[in-house]
C-alpha positions as CSV (number, residue, x, y, z in Angstrom):
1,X,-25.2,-31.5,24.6
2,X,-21.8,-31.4,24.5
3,X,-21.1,-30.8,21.0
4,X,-23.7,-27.7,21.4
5,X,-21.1,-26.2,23.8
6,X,-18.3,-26.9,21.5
7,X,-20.3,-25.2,18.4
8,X,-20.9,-22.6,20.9
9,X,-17.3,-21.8,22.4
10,X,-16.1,-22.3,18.5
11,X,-18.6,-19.4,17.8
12,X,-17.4,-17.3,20.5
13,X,-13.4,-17.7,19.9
14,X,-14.6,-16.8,15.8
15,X,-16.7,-13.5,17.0
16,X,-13.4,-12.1,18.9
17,X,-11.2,-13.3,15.8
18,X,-13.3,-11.1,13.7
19,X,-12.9,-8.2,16.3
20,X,-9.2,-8.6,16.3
21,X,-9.3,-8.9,12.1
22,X,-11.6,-5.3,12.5
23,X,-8.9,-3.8,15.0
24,X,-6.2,-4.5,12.6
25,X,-7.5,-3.3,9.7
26,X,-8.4,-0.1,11.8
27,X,-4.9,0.5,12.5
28,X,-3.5,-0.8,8.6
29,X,-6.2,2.1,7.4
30,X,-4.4,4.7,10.0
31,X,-0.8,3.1,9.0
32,X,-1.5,3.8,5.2
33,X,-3.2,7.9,5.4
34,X,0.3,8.1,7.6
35,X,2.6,6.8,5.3
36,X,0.9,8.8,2.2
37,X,1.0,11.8,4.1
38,X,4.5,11.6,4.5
39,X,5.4,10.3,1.1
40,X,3.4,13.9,-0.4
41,X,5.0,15.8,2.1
42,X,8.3,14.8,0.8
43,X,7.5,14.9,-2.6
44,X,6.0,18.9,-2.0
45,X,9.4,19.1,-0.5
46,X,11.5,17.5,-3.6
47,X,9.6,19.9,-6.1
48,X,9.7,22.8,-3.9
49,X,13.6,21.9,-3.4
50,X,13.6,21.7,-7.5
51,X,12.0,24.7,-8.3
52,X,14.7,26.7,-6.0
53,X,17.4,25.1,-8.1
54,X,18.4,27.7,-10.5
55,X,21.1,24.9,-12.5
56,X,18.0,22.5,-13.1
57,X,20.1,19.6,-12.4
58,X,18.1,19.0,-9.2
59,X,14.7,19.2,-11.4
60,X,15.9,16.8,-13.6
61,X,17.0,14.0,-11.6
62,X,13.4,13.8,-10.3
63,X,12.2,13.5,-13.4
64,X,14.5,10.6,-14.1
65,X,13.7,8.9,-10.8
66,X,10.2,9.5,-11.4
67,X,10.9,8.2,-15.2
68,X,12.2,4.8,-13.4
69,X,9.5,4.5,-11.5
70,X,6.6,4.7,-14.4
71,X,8.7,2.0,-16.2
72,X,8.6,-0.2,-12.7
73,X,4.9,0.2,-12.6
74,X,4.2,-0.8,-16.4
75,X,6.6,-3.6,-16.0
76,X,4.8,-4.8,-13.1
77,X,1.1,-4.1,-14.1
78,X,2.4,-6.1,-17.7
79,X,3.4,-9.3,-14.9
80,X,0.0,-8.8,-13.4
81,X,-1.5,-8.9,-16.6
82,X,0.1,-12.0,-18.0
83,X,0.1,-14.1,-14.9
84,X,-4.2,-13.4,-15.5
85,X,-4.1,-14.4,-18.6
86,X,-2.0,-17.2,-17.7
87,X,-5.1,-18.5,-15.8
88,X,-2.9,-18.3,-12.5
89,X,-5.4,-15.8,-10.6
């Protein structure tokens, strides 16, 4: 009988684990649609900012910021990529 309860309170302290998991994911989702509203606000901002910018120097830093960035990305989707076939997933 014992080791029913047990199973039983392990069950329970599992089914308000999974709640808490649910609540956090909840409030990752909200954290994320925040955090990409406010990175295309600023980038709206940035462009709008460039497009003012009668010299052009302004325009074309962005694009060498954003230039830096695509390279980032390849360099780390080419790490991804190699650590797969590596058979490391």
């Amino acid at each position: 009988m014992t080791g029913i309860f047990m199973l039983s309170m392990r069950s329970v302290g599992k089914k308000y684990r999974i709640a808490d998991l649910e609540e956090d994911t909840a409030a990752l989702e909200k954290e994320q649609n925040t955090l990409s509203d406010r990175i295309n606000h600023i980038k709206s901002s940035l462009l709008a900012e460039a497009a003012v910018d009668s010299t052009g120097t302004f325009a074309a830093r962005l694009r060498v910021l954003n230039k830096m960035k695509l390279i980032r990305s390849e360099k780390m989707f080419d790490a991804e990529h190699e650590h797969e076939e590596a058979g490391f997933d």
